[in-house]
N, C-alpha and C positions, 0 to 999 in steps of 0.2 A: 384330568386335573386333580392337584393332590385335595387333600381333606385342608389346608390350610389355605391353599390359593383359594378355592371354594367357598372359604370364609372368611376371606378378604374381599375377594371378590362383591361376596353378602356385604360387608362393613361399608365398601365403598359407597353402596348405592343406599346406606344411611348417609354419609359423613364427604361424600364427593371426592373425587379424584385426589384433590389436594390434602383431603382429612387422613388419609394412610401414607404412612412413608416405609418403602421398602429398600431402599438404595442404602447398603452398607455405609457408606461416606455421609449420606443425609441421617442415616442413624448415630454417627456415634456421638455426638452430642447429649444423645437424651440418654445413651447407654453408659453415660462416664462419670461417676459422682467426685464431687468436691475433694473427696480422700477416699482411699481404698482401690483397688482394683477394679475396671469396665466389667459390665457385665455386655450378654448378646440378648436382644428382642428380637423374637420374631417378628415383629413389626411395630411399628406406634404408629397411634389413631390420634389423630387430632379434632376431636371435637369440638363446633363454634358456637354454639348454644347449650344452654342446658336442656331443650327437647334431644339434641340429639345424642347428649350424654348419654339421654336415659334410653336412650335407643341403639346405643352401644354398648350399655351396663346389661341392658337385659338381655338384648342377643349372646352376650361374653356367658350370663349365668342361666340361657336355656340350654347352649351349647357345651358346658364345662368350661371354657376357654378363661385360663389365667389374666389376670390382668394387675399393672401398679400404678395406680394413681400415682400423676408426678405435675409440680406447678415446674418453679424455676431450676429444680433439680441443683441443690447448693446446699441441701441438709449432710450431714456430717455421720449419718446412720445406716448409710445403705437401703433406707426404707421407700427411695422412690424411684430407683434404677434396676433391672431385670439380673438374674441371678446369670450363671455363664452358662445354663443350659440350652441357650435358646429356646423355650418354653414359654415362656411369657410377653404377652402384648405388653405394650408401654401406652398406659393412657393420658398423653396429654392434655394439660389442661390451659397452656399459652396462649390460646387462640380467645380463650373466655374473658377477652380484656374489657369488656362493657359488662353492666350498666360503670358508670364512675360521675355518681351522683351527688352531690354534696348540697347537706341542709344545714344551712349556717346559722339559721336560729336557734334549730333542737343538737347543733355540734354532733354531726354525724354523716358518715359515708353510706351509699352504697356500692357495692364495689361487684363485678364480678371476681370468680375465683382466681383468675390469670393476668388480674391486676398485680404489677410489681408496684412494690412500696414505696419505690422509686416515684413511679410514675403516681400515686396518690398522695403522694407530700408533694410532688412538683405541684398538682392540680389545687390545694389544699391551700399552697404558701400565699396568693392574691387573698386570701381570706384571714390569713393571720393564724393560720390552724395549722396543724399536724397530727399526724400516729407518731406518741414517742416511743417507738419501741426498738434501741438501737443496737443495729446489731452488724455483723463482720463483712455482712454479703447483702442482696437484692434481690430477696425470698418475694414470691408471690404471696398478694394477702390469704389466699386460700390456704396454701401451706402454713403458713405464718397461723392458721387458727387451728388445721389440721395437727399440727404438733406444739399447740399453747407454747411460740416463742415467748420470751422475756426478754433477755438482750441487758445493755448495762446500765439502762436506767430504769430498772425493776423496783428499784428503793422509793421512787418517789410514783411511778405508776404502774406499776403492776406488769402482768402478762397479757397474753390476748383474751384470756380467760378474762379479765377484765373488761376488758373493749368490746367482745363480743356480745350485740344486743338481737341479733337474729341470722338464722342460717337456712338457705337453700341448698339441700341436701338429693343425694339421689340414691336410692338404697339398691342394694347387689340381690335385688329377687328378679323373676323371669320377667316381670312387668316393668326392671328398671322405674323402684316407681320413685316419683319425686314429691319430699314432702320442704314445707314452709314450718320451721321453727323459731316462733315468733316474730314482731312485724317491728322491729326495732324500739321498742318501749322498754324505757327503765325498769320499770317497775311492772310483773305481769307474773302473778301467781294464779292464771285463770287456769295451768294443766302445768302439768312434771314439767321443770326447764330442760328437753329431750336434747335441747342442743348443747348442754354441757358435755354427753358424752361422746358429739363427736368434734368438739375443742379439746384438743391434745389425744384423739381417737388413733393418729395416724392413718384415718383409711379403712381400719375396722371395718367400721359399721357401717358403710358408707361414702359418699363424696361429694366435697362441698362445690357445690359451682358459684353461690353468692353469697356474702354475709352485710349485714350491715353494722357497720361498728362505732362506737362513741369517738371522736380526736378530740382534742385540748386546745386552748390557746398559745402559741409559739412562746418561748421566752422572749424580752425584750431588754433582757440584761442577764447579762453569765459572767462569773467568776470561777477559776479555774487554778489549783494550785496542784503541787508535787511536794506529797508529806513522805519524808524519810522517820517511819518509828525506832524507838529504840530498839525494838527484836519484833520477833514475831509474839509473841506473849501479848505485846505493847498494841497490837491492830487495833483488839475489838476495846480499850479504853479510847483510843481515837476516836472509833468510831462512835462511842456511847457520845464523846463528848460533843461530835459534833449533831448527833442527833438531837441533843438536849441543849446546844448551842442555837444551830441554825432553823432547827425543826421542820417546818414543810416547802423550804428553802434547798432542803439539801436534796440533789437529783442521783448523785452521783457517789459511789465510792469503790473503790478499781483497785485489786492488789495486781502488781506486774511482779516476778521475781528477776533478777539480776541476772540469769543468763536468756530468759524471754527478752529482756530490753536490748541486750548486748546483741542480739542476731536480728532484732529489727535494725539495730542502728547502721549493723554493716553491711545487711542486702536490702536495706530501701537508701537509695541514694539521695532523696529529699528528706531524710533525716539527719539530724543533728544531734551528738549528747547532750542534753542540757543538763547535766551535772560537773562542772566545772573540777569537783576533787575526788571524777573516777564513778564509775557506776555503782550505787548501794545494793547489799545483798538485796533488800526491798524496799520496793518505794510503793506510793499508794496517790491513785490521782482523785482529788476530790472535786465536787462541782457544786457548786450555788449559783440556782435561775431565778428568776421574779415574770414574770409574765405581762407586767405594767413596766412603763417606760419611768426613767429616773422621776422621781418629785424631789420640788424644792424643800428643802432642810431634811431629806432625809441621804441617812447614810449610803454610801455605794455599794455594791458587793463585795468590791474589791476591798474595799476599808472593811467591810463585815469578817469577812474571810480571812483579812491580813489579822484582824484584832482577837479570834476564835484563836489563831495558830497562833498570834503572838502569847498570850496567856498559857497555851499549850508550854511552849517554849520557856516560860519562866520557872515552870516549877521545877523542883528540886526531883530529879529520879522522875520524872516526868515521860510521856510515851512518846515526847517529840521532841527529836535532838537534828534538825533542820527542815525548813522550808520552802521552795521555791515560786515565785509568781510571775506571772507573765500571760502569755495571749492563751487563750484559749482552745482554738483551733490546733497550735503548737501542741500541747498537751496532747489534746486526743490524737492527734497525728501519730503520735509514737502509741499508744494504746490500742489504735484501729491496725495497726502496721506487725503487730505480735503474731499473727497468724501467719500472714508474709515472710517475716524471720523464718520462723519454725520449719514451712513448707521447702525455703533454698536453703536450709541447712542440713536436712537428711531426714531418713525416715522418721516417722513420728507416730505411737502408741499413746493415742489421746485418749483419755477418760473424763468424763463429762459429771462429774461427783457433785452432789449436793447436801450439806453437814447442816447440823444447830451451829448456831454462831458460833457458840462458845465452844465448840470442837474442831473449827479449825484449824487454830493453829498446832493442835496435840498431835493431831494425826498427821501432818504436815513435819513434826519432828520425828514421830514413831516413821512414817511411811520413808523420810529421808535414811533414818539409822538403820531401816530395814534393804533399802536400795541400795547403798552403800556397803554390807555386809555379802547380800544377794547378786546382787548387778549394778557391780561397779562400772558397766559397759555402756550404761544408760545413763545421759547429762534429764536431771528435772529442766523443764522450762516452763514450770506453770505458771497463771493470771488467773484472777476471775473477780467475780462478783462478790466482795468480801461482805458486802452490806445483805444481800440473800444466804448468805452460805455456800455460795456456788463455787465450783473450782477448775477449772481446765487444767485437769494435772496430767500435763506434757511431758513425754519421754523420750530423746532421739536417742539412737541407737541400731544398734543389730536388725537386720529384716529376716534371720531366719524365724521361719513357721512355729518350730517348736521354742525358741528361745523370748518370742513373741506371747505365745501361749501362756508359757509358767510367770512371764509377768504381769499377764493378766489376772492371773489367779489369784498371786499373790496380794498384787495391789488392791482389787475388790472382794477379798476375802478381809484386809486389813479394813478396810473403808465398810463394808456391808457388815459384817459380824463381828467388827470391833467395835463399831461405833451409828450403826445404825445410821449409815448412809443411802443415797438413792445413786444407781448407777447412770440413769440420766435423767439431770436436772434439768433440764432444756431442751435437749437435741431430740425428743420422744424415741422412738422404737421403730428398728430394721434390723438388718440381718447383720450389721455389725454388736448387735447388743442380744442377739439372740442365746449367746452361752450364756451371760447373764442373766437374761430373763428365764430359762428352765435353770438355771442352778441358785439364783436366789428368789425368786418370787414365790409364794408360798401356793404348792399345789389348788388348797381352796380358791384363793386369788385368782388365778389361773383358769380354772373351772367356771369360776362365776362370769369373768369374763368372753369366756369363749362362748358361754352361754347366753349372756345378754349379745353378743354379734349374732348367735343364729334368730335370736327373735326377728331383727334386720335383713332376713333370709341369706346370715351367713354359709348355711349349708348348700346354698345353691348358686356361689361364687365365689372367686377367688382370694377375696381382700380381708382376709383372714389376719385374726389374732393367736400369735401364737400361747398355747403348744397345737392350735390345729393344723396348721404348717410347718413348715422350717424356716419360714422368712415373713413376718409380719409386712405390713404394708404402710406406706407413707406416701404424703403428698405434699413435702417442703421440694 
């Protein structure tokens, strides 16, 4: 028997027959991320508890054995699918779909980690609550804390880094041991909050099997509009104005550019242009919630929203030179649909960039006259979260290797040491962000990190922070 059937063998008679999948065909699902090339697992373990997590974490780090923490496998970074060595288990975490507990007094979940998001907003909605954390896919909540999603309503609550009130974690030493970081209280300054570092850890230090997290009350009114500015220059006064218009009203603010909208519209067949005189270089979707149902004598959203943009609208050189209103749903349709576009219309060199406000739109000029000189060969398709700073700066184009390369460099060499950008705002860290994490993160950075993981007995498992490997770890 080889040295690997012999420790399957071992795994199974932790995690039962059913907890190991070796069947090529039953593998590639958990070997194929969202974007990027499949990788090969030597096998994935499926573990149904968090006992027997830890009884697969510790046998993976008595015995050496690689392993990547993975929930719904739909992150955008390579960080929870095995390299193509076939070297690495694949440790699933779908099976962990309990506890999914809801206290609707203190507004708060328990979840297991292989809870989909999906499945705790369905459970959530008879209560009038939700996680607003919205975002493209149907990420496990564990992943969702593992790499501190955000999503597009970031503006009005936060990331998970917010929501997060307590973590069940399992550390990569021989004892797999499993520690309780905090017991979901607001407020608890009784020892270091240990579970921030593994909210957006990717896996580092660790792996979540439970958290418990704060949700909100559902809205009970949304208004939803499509603002055309006058340039890009014009965004971020939009945006001031409706901060200081609508104030904790406003959920939402979405740039799409004009060839991102034009490719959702032609390969999603339930969409529609809703611009009537042609698609704008850029349009911006705004959103206003209330959480209480209409009251008498007061304004609508819709009348809120209409009256913010109409005033927008009046002024002379003004940053709003049209409008558009209608259903809601409609809107996001074509916003959630951007990704869709991009995927049926050729290869795509996505960057996950995160700016100061006020430096969006610069770079967004510089980065286009730069393209355009460089690699004429690449259509931009970005979107993003203009209200955080974020940006999905989309490139389709060429797939060779090397032609691939030099526009990476270029683009986050403009973005990072132009202007003191983050390479990933959202998406956390895998092996597709790995030249940028050893070519811009600062050696120290780096050091201190890899250091704080072996306190977590990084040195005696696989789920490494780079530069201790060549492929960081994730668990979206």
């Amino acid at each position: 028997m080889s040295d690997l059937a012999t420790h399957l063998a071992a795994l199974e008679t932790l995690v039962g027959p059913t907890g190991v999948v070796t069947d090529p065909a039953d593998r590639a699902r958990y070997e194929t991320p969202a974007r990027y090339a499949a990788g090969v697992a030597a096998a994935v373990l499926r573990p149904a508890s968090t006992k027997e997590v830890s009884a697969v974490v510790g046998y993976c780090a008595r015995h050496g054995l690689p392993f990547v923490p993975q929930g719904a496998n739909t992150g955008l970074a390579e960080g929870s699918t095995p390299d193509s060595s076939g070297a690495h288990l694949v440790l699933s975490l779908d099976r962990l779909n309990t506890p999914l507990e809801i206290d609707v007094a203190d507004r708060t979940a328990e979840v297991g980690a292989g809870v989909r998001l999906s499945a705790l907003n369905a459970a959530l909605e008879p209560h009038g609550l939700f996680l607003p954390i919205d975002l493209g896919a149907d990420p496990t909540v564990g992943g969702m804390a593992a790499t501190n999603a955000g999503g597009a309503r970031f503006l009005r609550y936060g990331d998970m880094r917010r929501h997060v009130l307590g973590l069940e974690v399992v550390l990569p030493d021989p004892a797999g041991t499993v520690l309780t970081l905090s017991y979901g209280l607001r407020k608890d300054n009784a020892a270091i909050a240990l579970r921030q570092l593994f909210v957006g850890g990717c896996g580092a230090f660790g792996v979540i099997t439970k958290a418990t997290i704060e949700v909100h009350h559902r809205p009970r009114q949304t208004a939803a509009a499509l603002l055309i500015p006058r340039d890009m220059e014009a965004v971020l006064s939009l945006l001031s104005a409706f901060e200081a218009e609508a104030g904790p009203l406003l959920t939402a603010f979405e740039g799409m550019s004009k060839a991102a909208m034009e490719r959702a519209i032609a390969h999603v067949p339930s969409l529609s242009n809703p611009f009537s005189g042609g698609t704008p270089d850029y349009a911006v979707l705004v959103e206003l919630t209330r959480s209480w149902a209409p009251r008498g004598g007061e304004e609508s959203l819709d009348e809120t929203l209409q009256l913010i943009a109409g005033r927008l609208l009046e002024q002379d050189d003004g940053p709003l030179t049209d409008a558009l209103f209608g259903s809601a749903a409609k809107m996001w349709a074509l916003r959630h649909s951007l990704s869709e576009g991009l995927r049926a219309s050729g290869s795509v060199v996505g960057f996950d960039l995160s700016f100061r406000r006020r430096d969006l739109a610069r770079f967004r000029a510089e980065a286009t006259t730069m393209l355009d000189a460089n690699f004429p060969d690449y259509v931009l398709c970005d979107f993003g979260h203009v209200a955080d700073g974020g940006i999905h700066f989309n490139l389709v184009g060429p797939t060779t290797p090397e032609r691939r390369a030099a526009l990476r460099e270029a683009v986050l060499t403009l973005a990072i040491d132009g202007f003191g950008a983050s390479f990933s705002g959202e998406h956390g860290l895998g092996r597709a962000f790995q030249d940028a994490y050893d070519r811009f993160t600062p050696r120290a950075i780096q050091d201190y990190s890899a250091a704080v993981a072996a306190v977590f007995g990084q040195g005696s498992a696989s789920v490494r922070l780079a530069p201790t490997t060549s492929s960081p770890s994730g668990s979206l």
